[in-house]
C-alpha positions as CSV (number, residue, x, y, z in Angstrom):
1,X,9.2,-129.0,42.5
2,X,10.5,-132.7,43.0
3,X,13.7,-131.8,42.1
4,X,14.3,-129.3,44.0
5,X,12.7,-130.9,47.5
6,X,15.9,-133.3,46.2
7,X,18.5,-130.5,46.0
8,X,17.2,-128.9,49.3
9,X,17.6,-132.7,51.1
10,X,20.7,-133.6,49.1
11,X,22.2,-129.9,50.7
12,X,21.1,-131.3,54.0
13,X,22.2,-134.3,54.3
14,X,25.7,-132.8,53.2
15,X,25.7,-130.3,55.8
16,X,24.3,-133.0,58.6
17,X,27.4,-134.8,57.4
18,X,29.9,-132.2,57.7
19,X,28.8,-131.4,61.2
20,X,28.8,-134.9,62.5
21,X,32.6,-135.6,60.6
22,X,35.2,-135.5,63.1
23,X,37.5,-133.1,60.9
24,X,35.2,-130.6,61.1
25,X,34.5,-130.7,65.0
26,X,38.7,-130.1,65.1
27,X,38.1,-127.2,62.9
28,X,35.3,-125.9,64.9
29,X,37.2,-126.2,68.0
30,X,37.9,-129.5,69.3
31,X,41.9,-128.7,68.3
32,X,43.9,-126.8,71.4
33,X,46.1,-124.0,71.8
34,X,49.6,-125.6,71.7
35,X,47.8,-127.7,68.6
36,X,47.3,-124.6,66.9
37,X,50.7,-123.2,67.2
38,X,51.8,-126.9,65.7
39,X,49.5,-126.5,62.6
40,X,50.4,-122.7,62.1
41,X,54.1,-122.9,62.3
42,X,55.7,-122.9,59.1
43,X,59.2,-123.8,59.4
44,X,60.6,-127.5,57.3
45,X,61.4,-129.5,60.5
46,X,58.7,-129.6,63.0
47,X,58.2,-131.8,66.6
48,X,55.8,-132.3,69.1
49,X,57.3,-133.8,72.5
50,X,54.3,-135.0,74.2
51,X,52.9,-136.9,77.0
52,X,50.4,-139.6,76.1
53,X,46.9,-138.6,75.4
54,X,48.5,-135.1,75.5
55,X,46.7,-134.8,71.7
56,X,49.9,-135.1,70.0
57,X,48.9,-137.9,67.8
58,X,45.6,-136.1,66.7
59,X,47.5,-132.6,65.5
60,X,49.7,-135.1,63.3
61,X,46.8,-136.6,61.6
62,X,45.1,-133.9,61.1
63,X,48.0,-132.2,59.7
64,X,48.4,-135.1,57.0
65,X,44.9,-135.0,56.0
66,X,44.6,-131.1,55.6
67,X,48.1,-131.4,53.6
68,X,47.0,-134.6,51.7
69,X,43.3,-133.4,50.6
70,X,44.8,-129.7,50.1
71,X,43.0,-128.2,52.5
72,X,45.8,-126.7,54.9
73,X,44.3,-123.4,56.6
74,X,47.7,-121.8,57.6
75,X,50.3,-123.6,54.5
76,X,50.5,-123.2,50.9
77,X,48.3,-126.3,49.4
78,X,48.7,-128.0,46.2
79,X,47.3,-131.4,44.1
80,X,49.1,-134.5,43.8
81,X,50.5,-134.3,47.4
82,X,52.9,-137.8,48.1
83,X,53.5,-138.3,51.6
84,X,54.8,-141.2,54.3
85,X,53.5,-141.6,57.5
86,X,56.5,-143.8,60.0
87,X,55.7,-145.8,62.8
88,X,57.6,-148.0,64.6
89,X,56.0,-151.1,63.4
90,X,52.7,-152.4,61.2
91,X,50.9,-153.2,64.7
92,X,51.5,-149.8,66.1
93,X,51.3,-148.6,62.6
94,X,47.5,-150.3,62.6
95,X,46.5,-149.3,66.3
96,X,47.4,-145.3,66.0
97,X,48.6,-143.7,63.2
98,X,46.5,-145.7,60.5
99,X,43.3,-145.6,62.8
100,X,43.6,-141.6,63.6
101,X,43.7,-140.9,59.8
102,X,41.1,-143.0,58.9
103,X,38.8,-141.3,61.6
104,X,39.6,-138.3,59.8
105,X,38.9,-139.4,56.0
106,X,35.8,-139.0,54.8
107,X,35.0,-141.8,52.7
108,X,33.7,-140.1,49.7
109,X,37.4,-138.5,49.6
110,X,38.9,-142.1,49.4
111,X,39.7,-143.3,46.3
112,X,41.5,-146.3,46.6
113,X,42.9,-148.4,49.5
114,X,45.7,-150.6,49.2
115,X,46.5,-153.2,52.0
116,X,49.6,-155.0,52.9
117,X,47.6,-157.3,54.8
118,X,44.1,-157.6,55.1
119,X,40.8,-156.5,53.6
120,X,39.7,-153.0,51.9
121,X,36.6,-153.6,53.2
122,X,37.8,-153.7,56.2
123,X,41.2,-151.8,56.3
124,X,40.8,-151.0,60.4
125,X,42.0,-154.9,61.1
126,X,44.7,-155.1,58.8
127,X,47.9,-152.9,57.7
128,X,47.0,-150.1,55.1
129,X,49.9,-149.8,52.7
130,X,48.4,-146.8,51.1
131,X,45.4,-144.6,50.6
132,X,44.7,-142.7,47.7
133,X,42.4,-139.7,48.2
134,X,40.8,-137.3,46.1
135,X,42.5,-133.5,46.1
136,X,40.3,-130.5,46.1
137,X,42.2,-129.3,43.3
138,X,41.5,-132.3,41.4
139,X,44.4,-134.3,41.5
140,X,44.9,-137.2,43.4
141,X,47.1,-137.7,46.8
142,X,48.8,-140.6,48.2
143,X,49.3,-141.5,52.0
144,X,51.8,-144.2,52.2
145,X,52.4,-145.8,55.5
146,X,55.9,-147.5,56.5
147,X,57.5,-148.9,59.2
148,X,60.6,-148.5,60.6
149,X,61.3,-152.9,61.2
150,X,61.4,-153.0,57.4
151,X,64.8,-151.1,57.7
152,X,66.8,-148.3,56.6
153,X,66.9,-149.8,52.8
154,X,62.3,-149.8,52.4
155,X,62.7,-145.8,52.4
156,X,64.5,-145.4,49.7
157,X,64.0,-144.3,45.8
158,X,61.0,-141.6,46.2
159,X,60.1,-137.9,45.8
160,X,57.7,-136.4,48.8
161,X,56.1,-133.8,49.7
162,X,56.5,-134.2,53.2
163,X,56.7,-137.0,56.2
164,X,55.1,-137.5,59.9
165,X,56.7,-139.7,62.4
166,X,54.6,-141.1,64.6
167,X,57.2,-141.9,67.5
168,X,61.2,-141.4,67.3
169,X,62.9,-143.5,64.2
170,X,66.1,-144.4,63.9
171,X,68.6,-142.2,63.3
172,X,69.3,-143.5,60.3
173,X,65.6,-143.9,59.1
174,X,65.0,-139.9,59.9
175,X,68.2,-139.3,58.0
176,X,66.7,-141.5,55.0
177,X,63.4,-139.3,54.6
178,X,65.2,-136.3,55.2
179,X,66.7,-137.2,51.4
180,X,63.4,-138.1,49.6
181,X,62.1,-134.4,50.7
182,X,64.6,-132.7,48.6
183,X,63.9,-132.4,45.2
184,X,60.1,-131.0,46.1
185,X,61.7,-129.2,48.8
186,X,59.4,-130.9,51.3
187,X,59.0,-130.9,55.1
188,X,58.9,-133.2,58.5
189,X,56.8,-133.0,61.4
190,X,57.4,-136.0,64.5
191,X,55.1,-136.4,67.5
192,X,56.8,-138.9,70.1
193,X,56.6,-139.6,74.0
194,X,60.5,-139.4,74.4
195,X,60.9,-142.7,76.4
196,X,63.8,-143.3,75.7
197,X,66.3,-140.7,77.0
198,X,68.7,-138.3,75.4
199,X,68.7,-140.0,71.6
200,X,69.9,-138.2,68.3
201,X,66.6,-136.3,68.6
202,X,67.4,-135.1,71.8
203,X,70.6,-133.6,70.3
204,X,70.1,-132.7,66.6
205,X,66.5,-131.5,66.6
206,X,65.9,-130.2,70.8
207,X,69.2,-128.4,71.4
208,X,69.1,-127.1,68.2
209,X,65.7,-125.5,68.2
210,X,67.1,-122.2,69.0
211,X,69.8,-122.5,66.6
212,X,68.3,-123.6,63.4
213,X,65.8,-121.6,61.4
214,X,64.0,-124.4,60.1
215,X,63.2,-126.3,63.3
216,X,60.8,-126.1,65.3
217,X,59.7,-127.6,68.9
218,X,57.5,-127.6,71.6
219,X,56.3,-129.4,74.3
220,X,52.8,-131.1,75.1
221,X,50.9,-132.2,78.6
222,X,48.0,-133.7,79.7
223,X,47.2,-130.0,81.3
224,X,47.4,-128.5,77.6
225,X,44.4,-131.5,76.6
226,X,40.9,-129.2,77.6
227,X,39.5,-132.8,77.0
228,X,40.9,-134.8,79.7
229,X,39.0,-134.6,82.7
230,X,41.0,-133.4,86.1
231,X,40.3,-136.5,87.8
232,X,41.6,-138.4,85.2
233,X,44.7,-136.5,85.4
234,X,45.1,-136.7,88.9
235,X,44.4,-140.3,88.5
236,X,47.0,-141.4,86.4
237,X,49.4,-139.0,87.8
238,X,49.2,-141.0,90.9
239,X,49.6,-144.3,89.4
240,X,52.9,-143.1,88.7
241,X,57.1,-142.8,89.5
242,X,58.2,-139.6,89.3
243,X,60.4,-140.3,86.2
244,X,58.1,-141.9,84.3
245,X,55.1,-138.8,84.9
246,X,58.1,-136.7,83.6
247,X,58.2,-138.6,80.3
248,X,54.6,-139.9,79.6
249,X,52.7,-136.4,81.2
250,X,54.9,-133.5,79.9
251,X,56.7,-135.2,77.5
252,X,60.3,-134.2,78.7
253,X,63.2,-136.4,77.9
254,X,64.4,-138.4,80.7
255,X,68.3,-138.7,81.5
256,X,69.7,-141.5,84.2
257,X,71.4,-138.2,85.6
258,X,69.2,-134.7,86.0
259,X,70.1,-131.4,84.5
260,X,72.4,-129.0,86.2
261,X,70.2,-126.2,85.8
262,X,66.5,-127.8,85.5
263,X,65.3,-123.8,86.3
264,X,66.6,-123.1,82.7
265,X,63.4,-122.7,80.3
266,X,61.7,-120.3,77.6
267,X,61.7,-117.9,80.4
268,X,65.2,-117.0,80.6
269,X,64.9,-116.8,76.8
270,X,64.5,-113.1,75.0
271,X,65.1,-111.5,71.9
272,X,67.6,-108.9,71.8
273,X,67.8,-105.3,72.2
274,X,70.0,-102.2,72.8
275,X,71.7,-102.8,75.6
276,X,72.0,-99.3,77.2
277,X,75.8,-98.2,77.7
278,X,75.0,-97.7,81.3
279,X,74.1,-101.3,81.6
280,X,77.5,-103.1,79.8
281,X,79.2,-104.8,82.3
282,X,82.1,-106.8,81.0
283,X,82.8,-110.3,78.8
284,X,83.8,-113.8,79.9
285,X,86.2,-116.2,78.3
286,X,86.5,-119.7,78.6
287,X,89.8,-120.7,76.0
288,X,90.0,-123.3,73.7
289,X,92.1,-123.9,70.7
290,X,90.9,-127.2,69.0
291,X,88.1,-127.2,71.6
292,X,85.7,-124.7,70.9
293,X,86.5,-120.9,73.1
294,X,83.6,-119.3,74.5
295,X,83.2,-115.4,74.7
296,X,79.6,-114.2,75.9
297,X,79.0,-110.2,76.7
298,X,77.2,-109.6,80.1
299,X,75.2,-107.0,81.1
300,X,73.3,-105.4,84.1
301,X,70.4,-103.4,85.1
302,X,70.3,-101.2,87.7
303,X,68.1,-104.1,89.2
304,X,70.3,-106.7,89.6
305,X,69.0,-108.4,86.6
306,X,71.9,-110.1,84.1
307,X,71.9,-110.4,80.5
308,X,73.9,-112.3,77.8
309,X,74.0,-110.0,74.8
310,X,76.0,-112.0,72.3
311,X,78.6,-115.0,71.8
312,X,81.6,-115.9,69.9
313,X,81.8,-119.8,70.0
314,X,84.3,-121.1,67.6
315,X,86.8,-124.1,68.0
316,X,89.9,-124.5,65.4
317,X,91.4,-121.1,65.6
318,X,94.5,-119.0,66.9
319,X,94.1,-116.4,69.4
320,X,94.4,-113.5,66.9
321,X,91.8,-114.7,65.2
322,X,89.3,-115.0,68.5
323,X,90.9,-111.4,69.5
324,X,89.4,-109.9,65.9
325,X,86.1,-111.7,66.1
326,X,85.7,-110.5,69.7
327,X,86.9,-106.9,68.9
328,X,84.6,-107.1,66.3
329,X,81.0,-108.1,68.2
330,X,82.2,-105.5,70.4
331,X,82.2,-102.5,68.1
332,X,79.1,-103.8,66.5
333,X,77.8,-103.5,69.8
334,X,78.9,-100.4,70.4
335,X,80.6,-102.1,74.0
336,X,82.6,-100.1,76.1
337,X,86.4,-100.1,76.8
338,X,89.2,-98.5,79.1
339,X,90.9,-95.5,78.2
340,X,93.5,-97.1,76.2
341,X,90.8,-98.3,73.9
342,X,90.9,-102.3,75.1
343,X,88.1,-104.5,75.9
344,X,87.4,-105.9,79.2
345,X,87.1,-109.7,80.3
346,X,87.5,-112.6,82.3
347,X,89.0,-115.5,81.5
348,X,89.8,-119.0,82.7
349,X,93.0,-118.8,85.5
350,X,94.4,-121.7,83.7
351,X,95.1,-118.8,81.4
352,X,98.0,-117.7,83.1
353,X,99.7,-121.0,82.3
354,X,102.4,-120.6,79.4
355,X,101.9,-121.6,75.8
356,X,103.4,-124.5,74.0
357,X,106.6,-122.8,73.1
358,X,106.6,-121.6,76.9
359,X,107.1,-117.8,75.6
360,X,103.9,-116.4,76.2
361,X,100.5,-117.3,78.3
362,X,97.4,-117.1,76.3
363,X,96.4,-114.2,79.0
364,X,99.2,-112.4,77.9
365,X,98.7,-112.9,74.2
366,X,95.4,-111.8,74.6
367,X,96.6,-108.5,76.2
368,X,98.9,-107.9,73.3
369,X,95.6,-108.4,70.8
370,X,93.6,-105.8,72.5
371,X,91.6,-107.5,75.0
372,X,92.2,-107.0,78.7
373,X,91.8,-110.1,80.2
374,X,91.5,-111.0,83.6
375,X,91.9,-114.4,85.5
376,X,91.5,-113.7,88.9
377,X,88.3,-115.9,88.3
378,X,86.7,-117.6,91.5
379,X,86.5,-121.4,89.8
380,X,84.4,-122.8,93.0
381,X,82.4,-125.4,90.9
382,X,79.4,-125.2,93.3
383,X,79.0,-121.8,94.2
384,X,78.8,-120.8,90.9
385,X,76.1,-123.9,90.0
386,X,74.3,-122.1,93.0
387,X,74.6,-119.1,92.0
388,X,73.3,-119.4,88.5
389,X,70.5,-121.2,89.5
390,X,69.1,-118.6,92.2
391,X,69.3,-116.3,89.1
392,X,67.8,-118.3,86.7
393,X,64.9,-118.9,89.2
394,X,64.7,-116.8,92.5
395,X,62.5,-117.6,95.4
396,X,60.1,-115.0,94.0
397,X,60.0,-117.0,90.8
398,X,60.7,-114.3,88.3
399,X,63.6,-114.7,86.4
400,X,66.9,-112.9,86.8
401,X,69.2,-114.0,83.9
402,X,68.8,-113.6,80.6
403,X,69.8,-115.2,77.7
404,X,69.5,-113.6,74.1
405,X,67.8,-115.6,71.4
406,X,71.0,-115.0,69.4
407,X,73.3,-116.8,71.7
408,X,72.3,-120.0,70.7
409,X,75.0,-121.9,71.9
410,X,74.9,-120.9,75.3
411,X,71.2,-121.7,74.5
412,X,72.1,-125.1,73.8
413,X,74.4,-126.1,76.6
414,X,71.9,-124.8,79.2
415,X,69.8,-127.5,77.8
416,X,72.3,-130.6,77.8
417,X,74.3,-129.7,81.3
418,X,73.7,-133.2,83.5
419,X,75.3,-133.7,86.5
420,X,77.4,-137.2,86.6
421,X,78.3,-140.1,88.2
422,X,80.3,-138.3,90.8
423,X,77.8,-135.7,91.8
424,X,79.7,-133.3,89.2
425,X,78.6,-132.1,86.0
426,X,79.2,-134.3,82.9
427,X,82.8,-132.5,81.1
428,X,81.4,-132.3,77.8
429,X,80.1,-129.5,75.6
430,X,80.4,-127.2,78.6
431,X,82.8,-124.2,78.0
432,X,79.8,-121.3,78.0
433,X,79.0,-123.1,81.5
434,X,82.4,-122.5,82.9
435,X,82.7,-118.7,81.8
436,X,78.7,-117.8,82.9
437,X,79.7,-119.1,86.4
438,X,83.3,-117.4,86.0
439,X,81.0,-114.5,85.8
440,X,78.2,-114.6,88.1
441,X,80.7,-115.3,90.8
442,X,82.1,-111.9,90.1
443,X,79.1,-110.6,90.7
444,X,78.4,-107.7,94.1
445,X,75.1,-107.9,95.4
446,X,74.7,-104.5,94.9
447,X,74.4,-102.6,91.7
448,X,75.3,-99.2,92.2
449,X,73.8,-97.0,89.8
450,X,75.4,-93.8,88.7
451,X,74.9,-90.2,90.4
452,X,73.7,-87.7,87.9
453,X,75.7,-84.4,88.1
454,X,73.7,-81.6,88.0
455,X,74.9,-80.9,84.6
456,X,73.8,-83.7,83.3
457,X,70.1,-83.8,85.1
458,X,70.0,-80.3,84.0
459,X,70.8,-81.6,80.1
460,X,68.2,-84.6,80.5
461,X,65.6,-82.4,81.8
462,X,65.9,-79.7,79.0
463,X,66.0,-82.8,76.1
464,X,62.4,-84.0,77.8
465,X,61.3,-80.5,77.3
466,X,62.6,-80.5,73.8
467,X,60.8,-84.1,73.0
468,X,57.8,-82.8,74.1
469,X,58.3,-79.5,72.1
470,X,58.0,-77.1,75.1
471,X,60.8,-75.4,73.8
């Protein structure tokens, strides 16, 4: 009977313990939405743009625990796990990523504790160099903690199984860890408060979210936090500059110049679909031999609404080859053409100029490939830049224009369009910007949709009575 009063308060003190250990409240519910989606993505390269006390931090110490102790709900687990966690130095190490991980450890998981400075016994006031816990699968795991002051040459020599950054790295730090994940085909994940503008991460991991399969992004604010009281919010909002709430609330990264098109977001963003003939419109071409040329196909409901359908975005090649690739997308698409079998398009007017060996325009050449072009383009830098916008974000706030996951470059420049010093945009990495506005310039306010003849209702109405087997 003694023994098993024993067993019965040995099971309860176990329980009492779970229920009390901060791990499990985030399992039960403490974790939010947007922390969710962070935990149950599964692509290699993962980042979490947040404001502070957005809860960014807490997803990425959860994250290495679950992973470390094998205990991940949404990824495959396995023992023996060997992992870094990177912060920018051993203080900031000790006062946030080394504290969060330790509030989520229980100690009966931790094996062994290994300090670069300091005491075991009291690893919260000194620097943790590593922690070895106990796997559920019986092996054992090993957090190792580094920071980026010890430079480039501290991260070198070892297999993992993955890495958190705890703030941005160094380029060359990010690019480092990147090579000890790939023997165990390992994985990143980064939460940072992008202070400090338009870095590396800005371009290789932001702008590229759309266009590579293995990364993965999103964005964090103090709204997304169910925990943060609204008077707190409003509080702190108040204490500061516009700028810096951008940055430190919604985690956006902040540019000494603004984004031509700050209407751009996941809104304008959908995945494809058949494109009804009815709704094809016509292409746009911006030119470019060494620099890349940009070809996007547009279309339009009877609603005024615009589409991009697809891209061809190369740099490097002739104009038979761009006339082929562009021929191409267009019979895979199924795209219309005139009646002698050509393609439609605008192009840059500075098409019309002649060629290096002053024989032929690259308009002309064009013509001879196949592809109509036309360059009686309306190149008014700020009507266009108006227009764009009042699509990508009308007064009635539902979208207009449309951009097709596909088109990722298009995707991309949206995203990295400033304006200048001289109140224009920057003239970089801009050619589907020129042929979009080329385009929506074009554009009548009025879409005129097609008059049925009575043929033709007559056919429609007989194929509905078909469908519905009336017939």
């Amino acid at each position: 009977m003694k023994e098993i009063l024993q067993q019965i308060h040995s099971i309860e003190r176990e329980q009492y313990r779970r229920s009390v250990c901060p791990l499990a409240r985030y399992n039960k519910g403490k974790v939010h939405l947007k922390q969710m989606a962070f935990h149950k993505c599964l692509k290699r390269n993962r980042w979490v743009f947040g404001g502070n006390r957005s809860g960014k931090t807490e997803c990425g110490a959860v994250e290495t625990v679950w992973l470390a102790r094998g205990i991940h709900p949404y990824r495959k687990n396995k023992s023996n796990v060997n992992c870094w966690v990177v912060s920018l130095s051993q203080q900031v190490q000790r006062e946030v990523a080394q504290q969060k991980i330790m509030n989520y450890l229980d100690k009966n998981w931790i094996e062994e504790i290994v300090m670069s400075t300091g005491s075991k016994s009291s690893p919260e006031y000194g620097v943790i160099d590593c922690i070895v816990i106990k796997n559920v699968f019986g092996g054992k795991s090993k957090i190792g903690f580094k920071s980026c002051e010890a430079g480039r040459d501290k991260f070198q020599g070892t297999s993992l199984d993955f890495v958190w950054f705890d703030e941005e790295p160094p380029k060359d730090i990010y690019d480092e860890c990147k090579m000890r994940i790939l023997d165990r085909r390992g994985h990143i994940f980064g939460t940072m408060t992008p202070l400090k503008g338009l870095t590396w991460v800005y371009d290789e991991i932001y702008l590229n979210s759309h266009n590579d399969r293995e990364v993965w992004c999103e964005f964090m604010e103090w709204a997304d936090n169910p925990y943060l009281s609204v008077d707190e919010v409003d509080a702190m909002s108040k204490s500061m500059s516009a700028d810096m709430l951008d940055s430190r609330r919604y985690g956006h990264f902040a540019s000494s110049c603004g984004l031509v098109y700050g209407e751009f977001s996941d809104l304008n963003v959908i995945p494809p679909f058949d494109v009804p003939t009815e709704w094809q419109d016509t292409l746009s071409i911006d030119p470019g031999l060494n620099n890349p040329l940009s070809c996007h196909w547009y279309a339009r409901d009877f609603d005024g609404n615009v589409y991009v359908v697809a891209e061809h975005y190369q740099a490097g090649r002739d104009i038979a080859y761009h006339a082929a690739k562009i021929k191409e997308i267009s019979t895979l698409l199924n795209w219309k053409t005139d009646k002698f079998g050509r393609t439609e398009a605008l192009i840059d007017s500075a098409a019309n100029q002649r060629t290096l060996n002053g024989v032929k325009s690259v308009a002309e050449l064009f013509c001879e490939y196949g592809i109509l072009v036309n360059a009686r383009v309306n190149k008014n830098l700020y009507v266009g830049i108006n227009k764009v916008k009042s699509l990508l974000k009308p007064l009635n706030g539902k979208p207009k224009l449309f951009v097709f996951s596909n088109c990722v470059n298009m995707i991309r420049e949206f995203k990295s369009y400033f304006w200048g010093d001289n109140d224009s945009p920057v003239k970089r990495d801009d050619h589907a910007m020129d042929e979009l506005r080329y385009y929506i310039v074009s554009l009548t306010e009025k879409v005129e949709k097609p008059v049925k003849t009575w043929v033709e209702a007559d056919k429609e109405k007989l194929y509905r009575k078909l469908k519905r087997g009336r017939l």
